[in-house]
LOLO-730602 format. One record per residue (C-alpha): x, y, z; residue in three letters; residue number from 1. Coordinates in steps of 0.02 Angstrom, whole numbers, plus 50000, padded with zeros to 5 digits. Example, Ala and Ser with C-alpha at 12.3 -4.5 7.8 and 13.67 -1.06 7.14 Angstrom:
2
c1:c2:c3:res:n
50615:49775:50390:Ala:1
50684:49947:50357:Ser:2
END
This chain:
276
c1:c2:c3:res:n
51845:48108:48910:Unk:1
51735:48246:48926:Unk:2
51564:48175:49005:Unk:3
51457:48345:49027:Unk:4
51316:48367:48873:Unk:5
51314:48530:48792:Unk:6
51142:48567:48810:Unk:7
51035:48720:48724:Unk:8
51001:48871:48822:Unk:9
50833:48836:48921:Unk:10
50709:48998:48934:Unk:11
50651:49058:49073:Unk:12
50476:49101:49139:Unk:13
50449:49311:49176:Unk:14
50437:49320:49353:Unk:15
50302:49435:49436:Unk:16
50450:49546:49509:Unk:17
50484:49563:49313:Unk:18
50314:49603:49248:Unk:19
50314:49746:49392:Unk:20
50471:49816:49332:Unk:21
50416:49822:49176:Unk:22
50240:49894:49208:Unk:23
50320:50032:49326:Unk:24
50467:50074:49175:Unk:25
50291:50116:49049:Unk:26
50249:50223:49200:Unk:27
50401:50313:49215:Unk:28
50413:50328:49038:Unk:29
50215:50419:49013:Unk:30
50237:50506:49167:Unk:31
50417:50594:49118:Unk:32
50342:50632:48940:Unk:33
50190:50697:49031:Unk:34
50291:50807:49150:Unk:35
50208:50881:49301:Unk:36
50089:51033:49342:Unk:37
50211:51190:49386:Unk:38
50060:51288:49462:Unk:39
50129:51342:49655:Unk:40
49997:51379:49775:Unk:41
50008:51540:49860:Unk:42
50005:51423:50033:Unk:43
50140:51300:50003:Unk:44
50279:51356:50112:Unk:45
50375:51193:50053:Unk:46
50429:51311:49899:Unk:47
50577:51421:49920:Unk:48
50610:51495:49742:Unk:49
50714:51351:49700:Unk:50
50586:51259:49579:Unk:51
50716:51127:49517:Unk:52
50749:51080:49708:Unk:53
50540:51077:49738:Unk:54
50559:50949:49574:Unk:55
50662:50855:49620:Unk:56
50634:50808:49798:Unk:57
50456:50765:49733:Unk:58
50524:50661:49621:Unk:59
50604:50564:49737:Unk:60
50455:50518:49807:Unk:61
50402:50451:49663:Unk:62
50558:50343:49638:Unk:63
50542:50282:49834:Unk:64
50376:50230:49791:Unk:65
50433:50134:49635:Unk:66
50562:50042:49745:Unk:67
50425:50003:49879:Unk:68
50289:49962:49744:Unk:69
50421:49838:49655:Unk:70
50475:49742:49832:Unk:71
50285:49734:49856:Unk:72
50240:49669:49712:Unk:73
50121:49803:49651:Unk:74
50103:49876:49487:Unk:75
49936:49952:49477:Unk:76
49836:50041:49581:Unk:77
49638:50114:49583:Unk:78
49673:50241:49730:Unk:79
49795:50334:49823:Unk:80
49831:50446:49964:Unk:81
49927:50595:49994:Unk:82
49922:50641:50171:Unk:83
49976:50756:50236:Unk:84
49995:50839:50070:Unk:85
50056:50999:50106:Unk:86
50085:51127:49969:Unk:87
50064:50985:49838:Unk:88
50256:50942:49843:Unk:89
50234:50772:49809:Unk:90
50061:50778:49752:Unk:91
50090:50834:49579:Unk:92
50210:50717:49530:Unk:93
50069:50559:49593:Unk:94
49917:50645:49485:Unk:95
50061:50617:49354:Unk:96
50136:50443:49392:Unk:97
49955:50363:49421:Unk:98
49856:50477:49318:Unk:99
49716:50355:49299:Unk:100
49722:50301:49517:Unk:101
49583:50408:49612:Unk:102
49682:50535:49722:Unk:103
49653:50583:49889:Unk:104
49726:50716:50001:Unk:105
49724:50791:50183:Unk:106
49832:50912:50285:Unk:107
49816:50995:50440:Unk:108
49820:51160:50346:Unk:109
49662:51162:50269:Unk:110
49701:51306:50156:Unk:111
49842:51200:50081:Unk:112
49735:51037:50081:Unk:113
49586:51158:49986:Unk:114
49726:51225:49852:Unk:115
49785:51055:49811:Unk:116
49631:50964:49794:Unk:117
49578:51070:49680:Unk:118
49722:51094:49579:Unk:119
49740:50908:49576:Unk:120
49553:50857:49566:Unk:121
49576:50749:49728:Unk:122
49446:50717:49867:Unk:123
49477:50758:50017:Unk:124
49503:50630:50187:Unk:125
49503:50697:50375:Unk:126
49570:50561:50500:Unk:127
49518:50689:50651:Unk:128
49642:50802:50733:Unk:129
49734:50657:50834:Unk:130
49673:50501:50696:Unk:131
49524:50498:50802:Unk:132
49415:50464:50647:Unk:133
49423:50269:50587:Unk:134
49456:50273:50391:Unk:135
49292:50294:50286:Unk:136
49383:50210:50156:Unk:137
49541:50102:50089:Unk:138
49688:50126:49980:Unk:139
49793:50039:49870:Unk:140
49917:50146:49911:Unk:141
49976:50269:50044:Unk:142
50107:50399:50038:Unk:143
50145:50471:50222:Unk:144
50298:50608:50182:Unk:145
50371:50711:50324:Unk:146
50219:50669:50466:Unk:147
50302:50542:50583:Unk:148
50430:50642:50591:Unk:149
50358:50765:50688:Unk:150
50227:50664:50819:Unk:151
50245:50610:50986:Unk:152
50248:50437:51051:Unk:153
50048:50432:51054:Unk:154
50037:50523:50914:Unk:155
50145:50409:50813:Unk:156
50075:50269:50875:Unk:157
49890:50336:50850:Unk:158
49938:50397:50663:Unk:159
50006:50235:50604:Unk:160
49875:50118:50674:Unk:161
49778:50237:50583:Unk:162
49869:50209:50413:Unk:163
49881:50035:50433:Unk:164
49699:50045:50462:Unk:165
49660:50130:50289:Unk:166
49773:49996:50194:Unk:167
49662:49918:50065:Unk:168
49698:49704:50053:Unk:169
49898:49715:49970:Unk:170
49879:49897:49995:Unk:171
50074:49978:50027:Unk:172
50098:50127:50141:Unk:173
50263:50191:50105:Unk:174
50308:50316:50262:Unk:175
50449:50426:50302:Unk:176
50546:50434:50476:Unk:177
50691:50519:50554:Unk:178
50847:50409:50626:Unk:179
51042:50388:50624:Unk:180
51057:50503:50459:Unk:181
50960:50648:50548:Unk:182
51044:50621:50712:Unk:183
51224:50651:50619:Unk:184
51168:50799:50535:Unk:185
51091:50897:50688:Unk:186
51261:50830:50805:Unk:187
51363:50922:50663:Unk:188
51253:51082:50686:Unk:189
51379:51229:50738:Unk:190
51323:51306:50908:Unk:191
51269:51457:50843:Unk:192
51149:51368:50711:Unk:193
50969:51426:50712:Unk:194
50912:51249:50660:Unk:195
50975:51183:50803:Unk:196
50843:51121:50945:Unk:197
50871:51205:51112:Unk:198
50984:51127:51225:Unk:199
50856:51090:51367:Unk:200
50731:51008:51238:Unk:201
50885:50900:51144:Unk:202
50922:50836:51307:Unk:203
50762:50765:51333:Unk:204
50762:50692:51168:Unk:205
50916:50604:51187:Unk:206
50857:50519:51352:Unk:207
50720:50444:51233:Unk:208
50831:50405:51093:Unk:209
50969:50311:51226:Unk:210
50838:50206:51317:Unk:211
50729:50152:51188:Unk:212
50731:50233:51007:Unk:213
50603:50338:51032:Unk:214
50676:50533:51057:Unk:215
50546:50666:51049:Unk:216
50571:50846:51060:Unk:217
50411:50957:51059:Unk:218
50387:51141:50975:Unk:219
50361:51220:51122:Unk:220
50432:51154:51307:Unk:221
50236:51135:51351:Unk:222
50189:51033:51218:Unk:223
50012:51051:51216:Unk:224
49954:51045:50990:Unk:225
49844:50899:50986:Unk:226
49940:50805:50875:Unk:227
50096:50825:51002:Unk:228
50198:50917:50850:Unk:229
50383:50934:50875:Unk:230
50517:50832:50799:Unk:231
50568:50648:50846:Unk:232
50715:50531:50792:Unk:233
50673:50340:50776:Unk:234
50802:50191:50765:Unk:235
50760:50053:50638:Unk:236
50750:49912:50805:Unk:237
50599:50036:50878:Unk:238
50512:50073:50726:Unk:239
50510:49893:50657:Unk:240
50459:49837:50834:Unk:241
50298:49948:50818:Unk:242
50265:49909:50629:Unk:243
50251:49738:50660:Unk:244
50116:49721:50806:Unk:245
50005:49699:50679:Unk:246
50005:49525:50594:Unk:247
49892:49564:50458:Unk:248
50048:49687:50390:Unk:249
50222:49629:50333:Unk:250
50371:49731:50309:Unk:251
50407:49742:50125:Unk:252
50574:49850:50161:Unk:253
50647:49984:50250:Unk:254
50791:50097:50176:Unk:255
50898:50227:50297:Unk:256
50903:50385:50204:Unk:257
50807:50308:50084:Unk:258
50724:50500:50016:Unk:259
50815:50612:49947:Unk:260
50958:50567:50054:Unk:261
50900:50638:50227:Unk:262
50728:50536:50299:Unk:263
50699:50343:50312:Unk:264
50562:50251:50217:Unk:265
50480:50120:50291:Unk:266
50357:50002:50177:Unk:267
50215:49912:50234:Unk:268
50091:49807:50143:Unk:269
49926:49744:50200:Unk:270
49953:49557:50191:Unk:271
49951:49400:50318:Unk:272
50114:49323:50325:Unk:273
50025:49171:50343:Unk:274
49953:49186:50141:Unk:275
50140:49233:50068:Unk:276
END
């Protein structure tokens, strides 16, 4: 005898990871209808001819942010910054996605950060040649492309603290690193490769990368830009370690070769893991 009721599908409740998908497809659908300002500054040495490449790799930004914004929760946001900004890469495709969020921009190259807040109608934000200058304002969001990839140890550490810093209450700061998928690629570098670091500066950077995560490699052998420029490869253990000294920030997700196939995103959202 057959004791189990047949009973009528039940419904379920939308979740709020349901309403954010849904929210963030509407923006995906306005912002590919809208498209995205084709104007190239004159300074923006990101752009090599190949405009579907420039596209594209801005557009993954914009679909690493989507993946951050959805593990975060976060549909909707009033302001957002672009730093550093560059040529306007990535910036033309986030005057698109959140065309009504109040955009903000900075670069080291002040000719590039001029062009593109102009172009994009964004204000401007200086955190000081080393992040020397505390935040004069928050953000709901924060979009960090190709920086800690090329600071020190106290630069990092002094740029992040200085993100984390500018991270409005559930504010995300989506940042890209270098790790294991940039240490393959440079290993596989034939010897006579111009793109490959010089054998005396490698070698320093792999002491740091062996003993604690952390291999830096500057510009020049003397090192001396204030923001310690250069390039540096981070494991996920190190990085993680140093995202999380803070308890007032959680770790919404981290993804190796999460953009565009090459650098790691890291998310981080300003909320106590005691109120989750």
């Amino acid at each position: 005898m057959n004791m189990h009721a047949t009973m009528p599908g039940a419904s379920i409740e939308t979740s709020p990871i349901q309403n954010t998908m849904s929210a963030l497809a509407d923006r995906f659908h306005r912002y590919r209808a809208a498209g995205v300002d084709s104007e190239i500054s004159g300074h923006d040495d990101m752009f090599a001819g190949d405009f579907e490449h420039y596209l594209r790799v801005g557009a993954g930004a914009i679909d690493v942010l989507a993946q951050s914004m959805v593990a975060a929760g976060k549909s909707e946001v009033a302001s957002v910054l672009d730093l550093p900004c560059g040529g306007g890469r990535v910036t033309r495709h986030l005057a698109a996605f959140f065309p009504e969020a109040s955009l903000f921009v900075g670069d080291i190259n002040k000719e590039k950060e001029r062009d593109v807040a102009a172009q994009f109608s964004a204000s401007v934000v200086d955190p000081g040649a080393g992040f020397d200058r505390p935040p004069e304002r928050t953000f709901d969001l924060i979009w960090v492309g190709s920086l800690l990839t090329h600071l020190n140890h106290e630069a990092f550490q002094s740029a992040l603290t200085w993100f984390v810093r500018a991270l409005a209450p559930d504010g995300v700061l989506v940042a890209t690193t270098q790790g294991r998928k940039a240490l393959a690629r440079r290993q596989a570098l034939p010897s006579d490769s111009t793109a490959r670091v010089p054998d005396e500066l490698w070698r320093v950077a792999m002491a740091g990368w062996n003993d604690r995560g952390f291999g830096f490699w500057p510009d020049t052998p003397e090192d001396d830009h204030p923001r310690g420029l250069g390039g540096v490869l981070i494991s996920p253990d190190w990085l993680l370690r140093s995202a999380t000294q803070d308890t007032d920030v959680r770790v919404v997700s981290f993804a190796e070769a999460g953009w565009v196939g090459a650098q790691d995103v890291l998310t981080l959202q300003r909320k106590s893991l005691a109120g989750i």
